[in-house]
mmCIF entry with sequence, helices, sheets and N, C-alpha, C, O atoms, coordinates in Angstrom:
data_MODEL
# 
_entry.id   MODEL 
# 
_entity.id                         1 
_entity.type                       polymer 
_entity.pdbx_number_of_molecules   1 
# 
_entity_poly.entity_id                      1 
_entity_poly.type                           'polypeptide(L)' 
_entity_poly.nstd_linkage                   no 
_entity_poly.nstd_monomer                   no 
_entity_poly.pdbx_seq_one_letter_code       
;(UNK)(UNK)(UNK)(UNK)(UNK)(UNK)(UNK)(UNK)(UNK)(UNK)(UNK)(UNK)(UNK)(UNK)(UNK)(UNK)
(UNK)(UNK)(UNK)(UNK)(UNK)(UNK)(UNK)(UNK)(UNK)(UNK)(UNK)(UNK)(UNK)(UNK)(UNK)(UNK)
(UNK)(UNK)(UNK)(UNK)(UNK)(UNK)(UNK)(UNK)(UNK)(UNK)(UNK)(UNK)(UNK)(UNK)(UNK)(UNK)
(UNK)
;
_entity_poly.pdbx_seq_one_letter_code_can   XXXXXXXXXXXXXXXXXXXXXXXXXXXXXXXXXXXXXXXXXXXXXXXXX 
_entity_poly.pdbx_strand_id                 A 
# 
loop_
_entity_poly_seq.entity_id 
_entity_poly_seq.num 
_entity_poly_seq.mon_id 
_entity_poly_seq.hetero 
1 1  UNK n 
1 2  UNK n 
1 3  UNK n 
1 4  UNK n 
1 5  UNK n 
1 6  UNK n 
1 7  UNK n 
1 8  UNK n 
1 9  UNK n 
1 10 UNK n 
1 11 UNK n 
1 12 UNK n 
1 13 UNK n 
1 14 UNK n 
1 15 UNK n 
1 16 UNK n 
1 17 UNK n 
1 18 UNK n 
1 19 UNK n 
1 20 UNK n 
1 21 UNK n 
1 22 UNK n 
1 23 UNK n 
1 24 UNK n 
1 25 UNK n 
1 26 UNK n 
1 27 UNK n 
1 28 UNK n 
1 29 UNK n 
1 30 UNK n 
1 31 UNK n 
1 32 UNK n 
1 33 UNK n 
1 34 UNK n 
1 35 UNK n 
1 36 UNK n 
1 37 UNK n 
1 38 UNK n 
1 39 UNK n 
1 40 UNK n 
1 41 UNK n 
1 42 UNK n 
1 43 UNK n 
1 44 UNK n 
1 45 UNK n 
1 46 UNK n 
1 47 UNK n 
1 48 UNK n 
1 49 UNK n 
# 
_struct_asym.id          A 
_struct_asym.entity_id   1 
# 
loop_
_struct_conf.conf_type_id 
_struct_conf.id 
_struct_conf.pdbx_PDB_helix_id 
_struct_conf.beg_label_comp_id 
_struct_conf.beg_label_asym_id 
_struct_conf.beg_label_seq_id 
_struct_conf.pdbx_beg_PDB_ins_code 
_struct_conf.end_label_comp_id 
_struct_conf.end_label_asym_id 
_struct_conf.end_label_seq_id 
_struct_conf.pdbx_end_PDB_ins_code 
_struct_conf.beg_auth_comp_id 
_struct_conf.beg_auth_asym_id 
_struct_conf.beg_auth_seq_id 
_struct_conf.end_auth_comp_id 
_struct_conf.end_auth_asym_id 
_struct_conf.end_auth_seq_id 
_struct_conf.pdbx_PDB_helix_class 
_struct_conf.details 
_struct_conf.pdbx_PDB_helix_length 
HELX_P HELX_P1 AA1 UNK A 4  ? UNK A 12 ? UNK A 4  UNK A 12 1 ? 9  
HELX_P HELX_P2 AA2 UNK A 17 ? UNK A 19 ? UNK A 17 UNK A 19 5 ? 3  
HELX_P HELX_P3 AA3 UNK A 20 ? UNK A 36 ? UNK A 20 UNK A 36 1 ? 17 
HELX_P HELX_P4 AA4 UNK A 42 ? UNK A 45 ? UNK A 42 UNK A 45 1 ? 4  
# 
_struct_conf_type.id          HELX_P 
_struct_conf_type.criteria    ? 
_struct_conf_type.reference   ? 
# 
loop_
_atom_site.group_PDB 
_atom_site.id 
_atom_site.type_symbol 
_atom_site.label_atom_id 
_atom_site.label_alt_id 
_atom_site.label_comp_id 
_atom_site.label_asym_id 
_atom_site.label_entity_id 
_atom_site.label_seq_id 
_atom_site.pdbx_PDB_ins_code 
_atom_site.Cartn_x 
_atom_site.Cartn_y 
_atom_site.Cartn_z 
_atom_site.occupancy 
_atom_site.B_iso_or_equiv 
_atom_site.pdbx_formal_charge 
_atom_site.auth_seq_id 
_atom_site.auth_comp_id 
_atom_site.auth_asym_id 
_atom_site.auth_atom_id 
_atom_site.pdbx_PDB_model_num 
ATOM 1   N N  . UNK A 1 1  ? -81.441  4.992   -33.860 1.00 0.00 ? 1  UNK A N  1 
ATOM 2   C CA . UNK A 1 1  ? -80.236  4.175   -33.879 1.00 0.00 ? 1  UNK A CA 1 
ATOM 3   C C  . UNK A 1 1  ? -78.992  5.027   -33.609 1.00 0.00 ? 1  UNK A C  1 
ATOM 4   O O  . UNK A 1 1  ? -77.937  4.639   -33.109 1.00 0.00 ? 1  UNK A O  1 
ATOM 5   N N  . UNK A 1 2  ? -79.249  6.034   -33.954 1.00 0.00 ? 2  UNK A N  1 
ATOM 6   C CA . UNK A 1 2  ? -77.569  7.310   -33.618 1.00 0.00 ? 2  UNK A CA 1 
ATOM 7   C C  . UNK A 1 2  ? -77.506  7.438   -32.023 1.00 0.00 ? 2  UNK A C  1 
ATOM 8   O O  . UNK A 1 2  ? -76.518  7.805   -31.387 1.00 0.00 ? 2  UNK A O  1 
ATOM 9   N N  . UNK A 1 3  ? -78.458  7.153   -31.622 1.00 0.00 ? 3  UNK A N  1 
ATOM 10  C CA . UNK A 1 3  ? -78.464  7.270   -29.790 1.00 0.00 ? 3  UNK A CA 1 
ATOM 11  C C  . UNK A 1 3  ? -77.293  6.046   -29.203 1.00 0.00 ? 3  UNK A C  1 
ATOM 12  O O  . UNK A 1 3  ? -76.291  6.190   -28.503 1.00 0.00 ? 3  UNK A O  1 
ATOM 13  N N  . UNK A 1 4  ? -77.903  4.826   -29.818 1.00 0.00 ? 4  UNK A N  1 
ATOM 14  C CA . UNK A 1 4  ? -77.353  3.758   -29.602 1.00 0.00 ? 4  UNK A CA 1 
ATOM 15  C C  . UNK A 1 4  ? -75.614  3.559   -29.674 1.00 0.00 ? 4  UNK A C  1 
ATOM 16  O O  . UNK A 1 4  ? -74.697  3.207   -28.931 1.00 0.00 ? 4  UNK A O  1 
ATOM 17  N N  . UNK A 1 5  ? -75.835  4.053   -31.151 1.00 0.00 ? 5  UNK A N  1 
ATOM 18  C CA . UNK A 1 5  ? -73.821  4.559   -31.769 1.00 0.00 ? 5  UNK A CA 1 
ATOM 19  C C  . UNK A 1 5  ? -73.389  5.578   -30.871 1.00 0.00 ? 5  UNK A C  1 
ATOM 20  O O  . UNK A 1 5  ? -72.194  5.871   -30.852 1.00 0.00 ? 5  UNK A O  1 
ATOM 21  N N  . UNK A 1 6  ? -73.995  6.009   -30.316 1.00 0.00 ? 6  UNK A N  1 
ATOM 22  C CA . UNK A 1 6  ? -73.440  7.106   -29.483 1.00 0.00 ? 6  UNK A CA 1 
ATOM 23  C C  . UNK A 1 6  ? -73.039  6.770   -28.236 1.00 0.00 ? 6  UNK A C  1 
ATOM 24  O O  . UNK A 1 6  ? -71.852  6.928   -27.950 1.00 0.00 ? 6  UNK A O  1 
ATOM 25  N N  . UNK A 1 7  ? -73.804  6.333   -27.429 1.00 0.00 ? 7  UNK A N  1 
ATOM 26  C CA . UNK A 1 7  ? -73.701  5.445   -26.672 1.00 0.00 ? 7  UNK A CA 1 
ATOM 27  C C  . UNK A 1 7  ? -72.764  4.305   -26.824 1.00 0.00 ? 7  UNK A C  1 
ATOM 28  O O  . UNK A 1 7  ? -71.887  4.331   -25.962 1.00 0.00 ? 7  UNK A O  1 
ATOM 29  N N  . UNK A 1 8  ? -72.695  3.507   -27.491 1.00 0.00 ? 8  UNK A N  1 
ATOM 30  C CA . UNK A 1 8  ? -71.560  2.407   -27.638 1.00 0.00 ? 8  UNK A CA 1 
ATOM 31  C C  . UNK A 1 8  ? -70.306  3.160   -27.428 1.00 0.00 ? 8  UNK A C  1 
ATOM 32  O O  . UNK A 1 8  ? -69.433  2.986   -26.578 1.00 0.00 ? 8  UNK A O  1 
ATOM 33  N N  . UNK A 1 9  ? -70.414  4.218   -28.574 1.00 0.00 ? 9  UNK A N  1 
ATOM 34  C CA . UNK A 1 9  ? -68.519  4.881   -28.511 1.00 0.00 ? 9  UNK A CA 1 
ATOM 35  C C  . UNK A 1 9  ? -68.017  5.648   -27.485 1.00 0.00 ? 9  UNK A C  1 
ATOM 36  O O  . UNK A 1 9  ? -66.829  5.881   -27.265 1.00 0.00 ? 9  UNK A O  1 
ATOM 37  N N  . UNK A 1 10 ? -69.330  6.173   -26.637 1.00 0.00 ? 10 UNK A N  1 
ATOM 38  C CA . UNK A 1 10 ? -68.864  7.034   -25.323 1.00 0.00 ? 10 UNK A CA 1 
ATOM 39  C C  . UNK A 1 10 ? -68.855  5.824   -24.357 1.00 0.00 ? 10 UNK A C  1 
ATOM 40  O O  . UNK A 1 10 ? -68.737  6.289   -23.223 1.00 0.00 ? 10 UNK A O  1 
ATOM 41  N N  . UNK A 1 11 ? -68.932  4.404   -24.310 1.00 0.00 ? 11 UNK A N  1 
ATOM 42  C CA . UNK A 1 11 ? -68.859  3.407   -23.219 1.00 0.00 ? 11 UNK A CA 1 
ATOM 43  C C  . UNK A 1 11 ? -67.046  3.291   -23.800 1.00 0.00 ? 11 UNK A C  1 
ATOM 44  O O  . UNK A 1 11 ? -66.058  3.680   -23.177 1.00 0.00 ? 11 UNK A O  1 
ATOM 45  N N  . UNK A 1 12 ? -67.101  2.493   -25.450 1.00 0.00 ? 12 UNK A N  1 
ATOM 46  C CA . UNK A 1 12 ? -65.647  2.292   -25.427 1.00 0.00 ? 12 UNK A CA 1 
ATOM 47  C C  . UNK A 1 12 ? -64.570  3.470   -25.101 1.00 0.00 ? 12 UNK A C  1 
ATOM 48  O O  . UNK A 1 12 ? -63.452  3.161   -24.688 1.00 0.00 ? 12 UNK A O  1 
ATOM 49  N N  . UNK A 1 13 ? -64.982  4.978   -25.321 1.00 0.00 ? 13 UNK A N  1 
ATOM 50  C CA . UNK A 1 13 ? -64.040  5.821   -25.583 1.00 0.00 ? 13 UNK A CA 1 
ATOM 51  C C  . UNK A 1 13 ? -63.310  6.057   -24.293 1.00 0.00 ? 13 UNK A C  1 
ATOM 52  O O  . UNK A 1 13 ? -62.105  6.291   -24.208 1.00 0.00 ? 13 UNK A O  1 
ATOM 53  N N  . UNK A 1 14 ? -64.434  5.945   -22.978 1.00 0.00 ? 14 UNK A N  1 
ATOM 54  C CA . UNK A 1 14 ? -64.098  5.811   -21.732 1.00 0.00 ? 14 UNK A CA 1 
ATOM 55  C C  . UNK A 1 14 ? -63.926  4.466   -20.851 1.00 0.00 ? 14 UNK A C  1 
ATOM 56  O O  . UNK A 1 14 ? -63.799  4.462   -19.626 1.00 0.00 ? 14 UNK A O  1 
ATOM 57  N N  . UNK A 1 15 ? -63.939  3.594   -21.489 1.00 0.00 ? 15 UNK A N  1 
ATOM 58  C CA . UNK A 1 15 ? -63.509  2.564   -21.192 1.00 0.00 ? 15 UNK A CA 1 
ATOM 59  C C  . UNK A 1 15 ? -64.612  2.338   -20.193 1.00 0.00 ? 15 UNK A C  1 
ATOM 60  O O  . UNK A 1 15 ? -64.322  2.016   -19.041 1.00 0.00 ? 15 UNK A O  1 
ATOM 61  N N  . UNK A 1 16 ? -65.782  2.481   -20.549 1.00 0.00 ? 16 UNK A N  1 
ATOM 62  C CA . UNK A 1 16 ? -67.231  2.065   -19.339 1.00 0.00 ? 16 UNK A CA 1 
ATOM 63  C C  . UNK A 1 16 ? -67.889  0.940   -19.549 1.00 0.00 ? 16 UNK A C  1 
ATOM 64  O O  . UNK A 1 16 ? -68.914  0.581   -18.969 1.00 0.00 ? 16 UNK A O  1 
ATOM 65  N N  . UNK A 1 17 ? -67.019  0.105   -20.782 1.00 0.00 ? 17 UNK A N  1 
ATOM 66  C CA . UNK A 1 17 ? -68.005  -1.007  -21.214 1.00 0.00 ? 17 UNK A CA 1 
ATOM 67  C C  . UNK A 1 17 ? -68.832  -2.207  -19.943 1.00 0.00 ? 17 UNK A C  1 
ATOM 68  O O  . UNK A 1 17 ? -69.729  -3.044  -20.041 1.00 0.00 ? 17 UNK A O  1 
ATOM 69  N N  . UNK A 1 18 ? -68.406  -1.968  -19.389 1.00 0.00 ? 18 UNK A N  1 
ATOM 70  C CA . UNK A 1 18 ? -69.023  -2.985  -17.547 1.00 0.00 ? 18 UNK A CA 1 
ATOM 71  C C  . UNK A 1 18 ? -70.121  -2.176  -17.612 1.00 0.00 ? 18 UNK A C  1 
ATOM 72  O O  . UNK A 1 18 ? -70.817  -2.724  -16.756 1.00 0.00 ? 18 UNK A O  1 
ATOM 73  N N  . UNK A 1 19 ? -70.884  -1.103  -18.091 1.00 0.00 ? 19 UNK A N  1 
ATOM 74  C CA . UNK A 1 19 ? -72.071  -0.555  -17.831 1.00 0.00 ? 19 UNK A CA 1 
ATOM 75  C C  . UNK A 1 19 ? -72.599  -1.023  -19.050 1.00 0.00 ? 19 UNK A C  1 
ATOM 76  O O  . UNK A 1 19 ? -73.705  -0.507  -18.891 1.00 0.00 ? 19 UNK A O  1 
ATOM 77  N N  . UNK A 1 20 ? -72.690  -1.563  -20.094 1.00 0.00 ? 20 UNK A N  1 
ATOM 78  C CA . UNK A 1 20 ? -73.349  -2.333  -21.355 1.00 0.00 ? 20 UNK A CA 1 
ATOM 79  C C  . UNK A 1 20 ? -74.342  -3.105  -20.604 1.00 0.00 ? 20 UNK A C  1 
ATOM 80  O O  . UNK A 1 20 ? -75.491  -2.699  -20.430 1.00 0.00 ? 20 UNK A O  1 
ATOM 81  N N  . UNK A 1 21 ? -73.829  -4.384  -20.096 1.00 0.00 ? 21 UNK A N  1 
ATOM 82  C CA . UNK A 1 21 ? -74.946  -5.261  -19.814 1.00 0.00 ? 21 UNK A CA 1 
ATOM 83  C C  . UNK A 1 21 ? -76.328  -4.728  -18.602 1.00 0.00 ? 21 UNK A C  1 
ATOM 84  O O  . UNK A 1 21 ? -77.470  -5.187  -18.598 1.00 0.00 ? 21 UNK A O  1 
ATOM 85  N N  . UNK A 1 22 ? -75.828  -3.762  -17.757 1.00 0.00 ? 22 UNK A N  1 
ATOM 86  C CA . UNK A 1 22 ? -76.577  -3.061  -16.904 1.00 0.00 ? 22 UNK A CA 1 
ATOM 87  C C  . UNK A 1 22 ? -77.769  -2.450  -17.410 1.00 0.00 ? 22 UNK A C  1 
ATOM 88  O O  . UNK A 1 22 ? -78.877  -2.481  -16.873 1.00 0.00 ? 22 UNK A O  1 
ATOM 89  N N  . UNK A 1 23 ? -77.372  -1.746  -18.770 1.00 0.00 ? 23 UNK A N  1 
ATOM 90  C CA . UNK A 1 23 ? -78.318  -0.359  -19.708 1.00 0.00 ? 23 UNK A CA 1 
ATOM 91  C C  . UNK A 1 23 ? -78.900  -1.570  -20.072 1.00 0.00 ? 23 UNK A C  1 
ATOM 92  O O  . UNK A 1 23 ? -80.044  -1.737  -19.648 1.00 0.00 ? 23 UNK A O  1 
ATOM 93  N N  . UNK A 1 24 ? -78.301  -2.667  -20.905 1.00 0.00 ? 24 UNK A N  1 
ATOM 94  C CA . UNK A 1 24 ? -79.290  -3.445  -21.628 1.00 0.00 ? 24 UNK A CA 1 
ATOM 95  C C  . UNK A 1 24 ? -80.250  -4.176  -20.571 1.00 0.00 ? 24 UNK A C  1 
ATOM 96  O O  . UNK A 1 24 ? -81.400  -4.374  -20.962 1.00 0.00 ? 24 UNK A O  1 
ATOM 97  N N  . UNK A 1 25 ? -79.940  -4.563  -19.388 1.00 0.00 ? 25 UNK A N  1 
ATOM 98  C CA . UNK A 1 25 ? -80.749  -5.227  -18.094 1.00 0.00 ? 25 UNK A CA 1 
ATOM 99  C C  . UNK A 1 25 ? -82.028  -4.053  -18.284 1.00 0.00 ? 25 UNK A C  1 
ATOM 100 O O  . UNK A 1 25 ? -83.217  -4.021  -18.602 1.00 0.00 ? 25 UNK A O  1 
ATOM 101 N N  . UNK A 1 26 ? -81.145  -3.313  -17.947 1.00 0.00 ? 26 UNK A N  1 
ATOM 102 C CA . UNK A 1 26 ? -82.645  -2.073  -17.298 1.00 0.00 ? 26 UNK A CA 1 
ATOM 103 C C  . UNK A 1 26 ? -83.697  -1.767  -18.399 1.00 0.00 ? 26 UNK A C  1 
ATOM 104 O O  . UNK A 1 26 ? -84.834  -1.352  -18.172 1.00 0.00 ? 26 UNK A O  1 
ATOM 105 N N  . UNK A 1 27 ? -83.053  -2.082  -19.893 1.00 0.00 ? 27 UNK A N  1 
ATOM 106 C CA . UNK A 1 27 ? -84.183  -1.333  -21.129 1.00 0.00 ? 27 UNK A CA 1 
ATOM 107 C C  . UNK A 1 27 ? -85.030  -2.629  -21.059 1.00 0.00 ? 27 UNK A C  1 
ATOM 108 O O  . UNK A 1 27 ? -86.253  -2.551  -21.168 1.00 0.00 ? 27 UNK A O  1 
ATOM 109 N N  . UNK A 1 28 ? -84.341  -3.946  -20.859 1.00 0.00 ? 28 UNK A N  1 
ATOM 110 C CA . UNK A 1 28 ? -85.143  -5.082  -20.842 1.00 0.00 ? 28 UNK A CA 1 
ATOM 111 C C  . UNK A 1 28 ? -86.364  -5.061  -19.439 1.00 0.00 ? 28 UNK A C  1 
ATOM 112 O O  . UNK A 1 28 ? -87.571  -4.950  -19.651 1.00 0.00 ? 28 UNK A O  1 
ATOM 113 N N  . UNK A 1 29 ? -86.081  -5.121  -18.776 1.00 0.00 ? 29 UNK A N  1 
ATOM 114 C CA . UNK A 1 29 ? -87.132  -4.538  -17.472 1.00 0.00 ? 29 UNK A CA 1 
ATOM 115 C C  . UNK A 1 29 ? -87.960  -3.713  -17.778 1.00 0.00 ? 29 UNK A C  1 
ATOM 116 O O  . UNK A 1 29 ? -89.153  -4.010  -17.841 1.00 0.00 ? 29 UNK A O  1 
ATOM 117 N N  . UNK A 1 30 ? -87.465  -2.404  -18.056 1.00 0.00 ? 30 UNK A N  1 
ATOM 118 C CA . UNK A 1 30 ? -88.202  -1.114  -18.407 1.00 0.00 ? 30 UNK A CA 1 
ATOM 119 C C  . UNK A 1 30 ? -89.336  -1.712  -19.659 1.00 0.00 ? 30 UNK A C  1 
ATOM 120 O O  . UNK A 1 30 ? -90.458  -1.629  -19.159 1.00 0.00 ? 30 UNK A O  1 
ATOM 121 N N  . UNK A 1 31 ? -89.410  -2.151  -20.774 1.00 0.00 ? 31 UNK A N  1 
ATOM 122 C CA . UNK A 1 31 ? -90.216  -2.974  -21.654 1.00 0.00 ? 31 UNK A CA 1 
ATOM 123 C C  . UNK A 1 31 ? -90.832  -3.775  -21.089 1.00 0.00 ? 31 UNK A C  1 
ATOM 124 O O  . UNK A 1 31 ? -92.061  -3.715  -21.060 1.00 0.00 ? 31 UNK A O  1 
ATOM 125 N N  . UNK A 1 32 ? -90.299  -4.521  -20.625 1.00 0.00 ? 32 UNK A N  1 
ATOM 126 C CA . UNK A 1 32 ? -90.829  -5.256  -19.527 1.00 0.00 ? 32 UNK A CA 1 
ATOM 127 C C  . UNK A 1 32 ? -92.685  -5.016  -18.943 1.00 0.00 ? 32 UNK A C  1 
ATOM 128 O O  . UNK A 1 32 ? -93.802  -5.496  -19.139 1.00 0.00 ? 32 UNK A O  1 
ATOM 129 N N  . UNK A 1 33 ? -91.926  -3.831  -18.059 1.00 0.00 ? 33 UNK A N  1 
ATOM 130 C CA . UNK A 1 33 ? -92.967  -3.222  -17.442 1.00 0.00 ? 33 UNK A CA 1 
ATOM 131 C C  . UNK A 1 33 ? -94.301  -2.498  -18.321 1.00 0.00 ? 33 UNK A C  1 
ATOM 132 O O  . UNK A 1 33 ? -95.529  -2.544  -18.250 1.00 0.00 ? 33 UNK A O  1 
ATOM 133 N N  . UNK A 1 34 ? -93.402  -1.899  -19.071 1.00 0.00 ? 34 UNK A N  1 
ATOM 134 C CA . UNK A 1 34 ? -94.511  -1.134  -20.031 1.00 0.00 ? 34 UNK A CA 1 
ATOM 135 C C  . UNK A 1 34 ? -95.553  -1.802  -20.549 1.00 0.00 ? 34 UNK A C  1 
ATOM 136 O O  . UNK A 1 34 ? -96.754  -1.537  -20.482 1.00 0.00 ? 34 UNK A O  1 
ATOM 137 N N  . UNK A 1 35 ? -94.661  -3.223  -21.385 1.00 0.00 ? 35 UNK A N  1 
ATOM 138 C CA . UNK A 1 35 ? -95.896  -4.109  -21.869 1.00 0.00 ? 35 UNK A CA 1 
ATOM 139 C C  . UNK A 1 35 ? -96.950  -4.686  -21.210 1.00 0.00 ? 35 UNK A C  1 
ATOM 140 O O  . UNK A 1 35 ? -98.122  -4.806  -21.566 1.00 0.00 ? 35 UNK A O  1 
ATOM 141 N N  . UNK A 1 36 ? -96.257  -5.115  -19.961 1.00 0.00 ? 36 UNK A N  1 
ATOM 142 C CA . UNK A 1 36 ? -97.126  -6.037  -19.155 1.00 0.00 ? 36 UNK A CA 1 
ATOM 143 C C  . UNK A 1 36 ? -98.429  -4.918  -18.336 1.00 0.00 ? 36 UNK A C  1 
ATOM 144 O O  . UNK A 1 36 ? -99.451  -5.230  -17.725 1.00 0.00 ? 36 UNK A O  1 
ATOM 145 N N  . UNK A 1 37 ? -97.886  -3.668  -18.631 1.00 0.00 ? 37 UNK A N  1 
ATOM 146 C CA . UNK A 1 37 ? -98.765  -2.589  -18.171 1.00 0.00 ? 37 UNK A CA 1 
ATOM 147 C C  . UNK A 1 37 ? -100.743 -2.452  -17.850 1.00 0.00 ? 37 UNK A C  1 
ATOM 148 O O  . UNK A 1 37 ? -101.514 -1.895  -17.068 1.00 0.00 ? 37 UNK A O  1 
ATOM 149 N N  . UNK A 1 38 ? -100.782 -3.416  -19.106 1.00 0.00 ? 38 UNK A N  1 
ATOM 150 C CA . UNK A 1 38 ? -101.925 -3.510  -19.560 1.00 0.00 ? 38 UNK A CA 1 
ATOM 151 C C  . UNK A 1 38 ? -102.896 -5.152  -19.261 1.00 0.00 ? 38 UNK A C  1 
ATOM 152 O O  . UNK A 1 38 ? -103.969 -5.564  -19.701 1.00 0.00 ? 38 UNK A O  1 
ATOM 153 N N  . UNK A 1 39 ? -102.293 -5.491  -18.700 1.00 0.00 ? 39 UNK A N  1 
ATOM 154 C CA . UNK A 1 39 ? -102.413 -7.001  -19.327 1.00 0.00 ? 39 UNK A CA 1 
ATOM 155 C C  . UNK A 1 39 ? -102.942 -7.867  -17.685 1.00 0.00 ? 39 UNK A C  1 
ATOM 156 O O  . UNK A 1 39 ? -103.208 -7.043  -16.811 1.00 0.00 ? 39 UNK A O  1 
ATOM 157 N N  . UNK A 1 40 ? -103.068 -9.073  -17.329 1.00 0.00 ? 40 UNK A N  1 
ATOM 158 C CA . UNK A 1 40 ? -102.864 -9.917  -16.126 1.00 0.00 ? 40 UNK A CA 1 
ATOM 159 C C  . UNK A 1 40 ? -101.974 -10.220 -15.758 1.00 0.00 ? 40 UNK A C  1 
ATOM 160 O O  . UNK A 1 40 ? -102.006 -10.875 -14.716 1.00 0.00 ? 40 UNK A O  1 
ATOM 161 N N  . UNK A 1 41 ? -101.192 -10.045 -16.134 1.00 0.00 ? 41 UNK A N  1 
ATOM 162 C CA . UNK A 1 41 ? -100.073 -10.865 -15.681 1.00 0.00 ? 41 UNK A CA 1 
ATOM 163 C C  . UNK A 1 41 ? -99.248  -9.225  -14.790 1.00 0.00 ? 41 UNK A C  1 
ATOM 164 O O  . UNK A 1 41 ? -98.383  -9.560  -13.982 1.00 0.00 ? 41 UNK A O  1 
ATOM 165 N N  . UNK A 1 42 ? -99.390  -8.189  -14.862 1.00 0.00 ? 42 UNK A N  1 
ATOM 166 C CA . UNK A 1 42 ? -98.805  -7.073  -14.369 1.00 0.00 ? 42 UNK A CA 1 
ATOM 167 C C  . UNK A 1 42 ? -99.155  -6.907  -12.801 1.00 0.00 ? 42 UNK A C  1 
ATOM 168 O O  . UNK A 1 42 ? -98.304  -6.180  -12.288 1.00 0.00 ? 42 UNK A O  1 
ATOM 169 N N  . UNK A 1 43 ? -99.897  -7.237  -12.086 1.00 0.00 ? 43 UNK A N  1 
ATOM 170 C CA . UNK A 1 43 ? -99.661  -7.164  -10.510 1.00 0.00 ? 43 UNK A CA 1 
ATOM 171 C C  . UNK A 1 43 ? -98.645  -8.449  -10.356 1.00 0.00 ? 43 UNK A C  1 
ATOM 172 O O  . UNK A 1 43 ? -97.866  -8.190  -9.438  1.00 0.00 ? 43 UNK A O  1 
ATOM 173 N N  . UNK A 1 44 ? -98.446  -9.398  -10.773 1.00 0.00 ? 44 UNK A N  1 
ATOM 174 C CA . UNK A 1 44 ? -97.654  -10.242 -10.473 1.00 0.00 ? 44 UNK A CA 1 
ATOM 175 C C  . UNK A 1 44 ? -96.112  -9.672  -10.639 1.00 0.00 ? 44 UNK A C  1 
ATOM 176 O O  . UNK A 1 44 ? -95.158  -9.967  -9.918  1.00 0.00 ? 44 UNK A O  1 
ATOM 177 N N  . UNK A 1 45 ? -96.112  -8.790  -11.761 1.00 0.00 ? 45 UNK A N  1 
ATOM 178 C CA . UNK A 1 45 ? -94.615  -8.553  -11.939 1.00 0.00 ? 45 UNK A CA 1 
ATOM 179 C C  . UNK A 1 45 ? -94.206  -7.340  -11.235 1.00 0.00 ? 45 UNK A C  1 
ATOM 180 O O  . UNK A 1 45 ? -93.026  -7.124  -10.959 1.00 0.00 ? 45 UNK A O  1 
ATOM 181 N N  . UNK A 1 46 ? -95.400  -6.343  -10.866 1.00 0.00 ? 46 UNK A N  1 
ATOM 182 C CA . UNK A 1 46 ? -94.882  -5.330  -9.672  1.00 0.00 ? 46 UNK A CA 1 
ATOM 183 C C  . UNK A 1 46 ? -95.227  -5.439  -8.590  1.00 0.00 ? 46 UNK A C  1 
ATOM 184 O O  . UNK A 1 46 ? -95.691  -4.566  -7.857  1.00 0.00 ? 46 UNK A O  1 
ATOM 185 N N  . UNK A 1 47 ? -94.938  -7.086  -8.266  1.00 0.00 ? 47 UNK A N  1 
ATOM 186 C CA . UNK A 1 47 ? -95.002  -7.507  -6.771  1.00 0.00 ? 47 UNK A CA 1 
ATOM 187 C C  . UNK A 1 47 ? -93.283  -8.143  -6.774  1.00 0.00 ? 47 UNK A C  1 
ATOM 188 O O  . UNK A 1 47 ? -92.805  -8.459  -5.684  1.00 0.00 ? 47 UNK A O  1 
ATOM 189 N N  . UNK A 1 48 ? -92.534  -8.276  -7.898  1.00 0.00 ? 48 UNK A N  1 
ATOM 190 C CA . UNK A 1 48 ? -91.398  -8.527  -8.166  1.00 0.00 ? 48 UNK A CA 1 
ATOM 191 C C  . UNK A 1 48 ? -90.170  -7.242  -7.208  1.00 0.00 ? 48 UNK A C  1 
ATOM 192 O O  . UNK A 1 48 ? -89.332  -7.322  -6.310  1.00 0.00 ? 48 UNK A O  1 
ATOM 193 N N  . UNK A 1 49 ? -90.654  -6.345  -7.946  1.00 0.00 ? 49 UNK A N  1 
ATOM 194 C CA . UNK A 1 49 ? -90.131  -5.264  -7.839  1.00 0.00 ? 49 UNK A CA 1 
ATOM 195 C C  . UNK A 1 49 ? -90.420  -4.693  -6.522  1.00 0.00 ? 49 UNK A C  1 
ATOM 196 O O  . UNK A 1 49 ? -89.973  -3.587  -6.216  1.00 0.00 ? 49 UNK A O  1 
# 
């Protein structure tokens, strides 16, 4: 969780907050991928990509 706080205050401190929803897009994808890694449904989703 200190990664996260860290992150938040170096987006506000530099005024980068327009990159928030991007990091959160990509960790959501990135999970994404990982889970479906294993599973049937995963050639379908790296035919997405």
């Amino acid at each position: 969780m200190e990664f996260i706080k860290e992150l938040w205050v170096f987006l506000k401190a530099r005024k980068k907050l327009w990159l928030a929803p991007i990091i959160f897009v990509m960790v959501i994808l990135g999970g994404l991928l990982i889970l479906a890694q294993g599973s049937v449904v995963a050639p379908f989703i790296y035919t997405m990509f």
